[in-house]
C-alpha positions as CSV (number, residue, x, y, z in Angstrom):
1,X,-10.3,-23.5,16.3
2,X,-7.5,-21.9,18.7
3,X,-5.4,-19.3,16.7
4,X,-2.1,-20.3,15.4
5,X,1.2,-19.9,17.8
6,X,3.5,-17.1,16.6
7,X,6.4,-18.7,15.1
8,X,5.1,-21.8,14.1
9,X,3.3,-24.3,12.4
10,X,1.5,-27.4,11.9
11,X,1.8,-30.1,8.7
12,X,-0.4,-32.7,8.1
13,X,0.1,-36.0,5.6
14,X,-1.5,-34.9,2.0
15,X,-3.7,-37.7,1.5
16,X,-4.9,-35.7,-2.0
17,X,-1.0,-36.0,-3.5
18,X,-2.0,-36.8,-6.9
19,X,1.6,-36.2,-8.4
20,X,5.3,-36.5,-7.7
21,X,5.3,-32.5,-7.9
22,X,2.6,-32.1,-5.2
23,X,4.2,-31.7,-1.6
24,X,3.9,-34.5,0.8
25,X,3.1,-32.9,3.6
26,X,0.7,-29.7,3.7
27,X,-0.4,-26.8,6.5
28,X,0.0,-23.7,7.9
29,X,2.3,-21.4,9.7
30,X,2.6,-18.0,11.5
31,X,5.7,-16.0,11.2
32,X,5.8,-12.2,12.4
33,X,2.0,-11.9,12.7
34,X,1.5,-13.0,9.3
35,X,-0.2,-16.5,8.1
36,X,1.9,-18.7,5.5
37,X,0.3,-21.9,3.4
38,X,3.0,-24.4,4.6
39,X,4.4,-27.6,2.1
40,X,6.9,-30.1,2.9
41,X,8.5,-32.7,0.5
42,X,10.9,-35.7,2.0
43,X,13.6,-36.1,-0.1
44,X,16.1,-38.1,-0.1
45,X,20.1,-36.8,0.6
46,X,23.4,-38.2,0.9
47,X,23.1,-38.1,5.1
48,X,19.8,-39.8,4.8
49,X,15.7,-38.3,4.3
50,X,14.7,-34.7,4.8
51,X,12.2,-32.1,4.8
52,X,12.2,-29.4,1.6
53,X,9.6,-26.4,2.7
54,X,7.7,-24.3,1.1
55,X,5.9,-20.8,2.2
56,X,3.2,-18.9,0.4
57,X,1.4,-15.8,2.2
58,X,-1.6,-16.3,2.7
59,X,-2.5,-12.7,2.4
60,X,-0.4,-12.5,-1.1
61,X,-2.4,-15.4,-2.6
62,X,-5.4,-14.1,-1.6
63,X,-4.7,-10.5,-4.0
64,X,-3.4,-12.8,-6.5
65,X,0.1,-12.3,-6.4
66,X,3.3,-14.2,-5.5
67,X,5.5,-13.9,-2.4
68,X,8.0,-13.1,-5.0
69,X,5.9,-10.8,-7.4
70,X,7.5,-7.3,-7.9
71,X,4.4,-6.1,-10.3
72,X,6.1,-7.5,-13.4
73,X,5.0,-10.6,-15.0
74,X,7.5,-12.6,-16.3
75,X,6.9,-14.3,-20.1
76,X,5.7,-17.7,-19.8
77,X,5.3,-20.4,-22.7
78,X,3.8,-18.9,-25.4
79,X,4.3,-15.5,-24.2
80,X,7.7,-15.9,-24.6
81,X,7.1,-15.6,-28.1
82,X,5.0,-12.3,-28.2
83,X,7.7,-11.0,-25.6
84,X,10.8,-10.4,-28.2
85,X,10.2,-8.2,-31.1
86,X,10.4,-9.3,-34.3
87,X,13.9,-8.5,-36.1
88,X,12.8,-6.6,-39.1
């Protein structure tokens, strides 16, 4: 397989969509030397049907952590719970 162009990206239909939630569209992309997971979603606007992307690192999903992951986990559903002390 050739190596991926700086700057850009390929999608291709997601024949597995198996949800609303699931992206429509799925790939890849390289942007400043690094490689990105690419998903696209058409949605519908008021000026007609568009393209909502999505781009996870590659290298950050690999380590198990988010693009946006500072090293603190926010509380998620039942966490939330065990995240505020009790009032005594």
């Amino acid at each position: 397989m050739n190596p991926q162009r700086e700057n850009s990206g390929i999608l291709f239909k997601n024949d597995r969509k198996a949800s609303q939630r699931h992206p429509d569209y799925k790939g890849n992309a390289t942007i400043g030397g690094e490689e990105f997971y690419l998903s696209a979603w058409v949605k519908q606007g008021r000026n007609g049907k568009f393209l909502s992307l999505s781009f996870t690192s590659k290298t950050d999903q690999r380590e198990g952590a988010r693009a946006d992951d500072d090293g603190l986990r926010q509380p998620q559903g039942d966490d939330l719970d065990a995240a505020i002390p009790p009032r005594w």
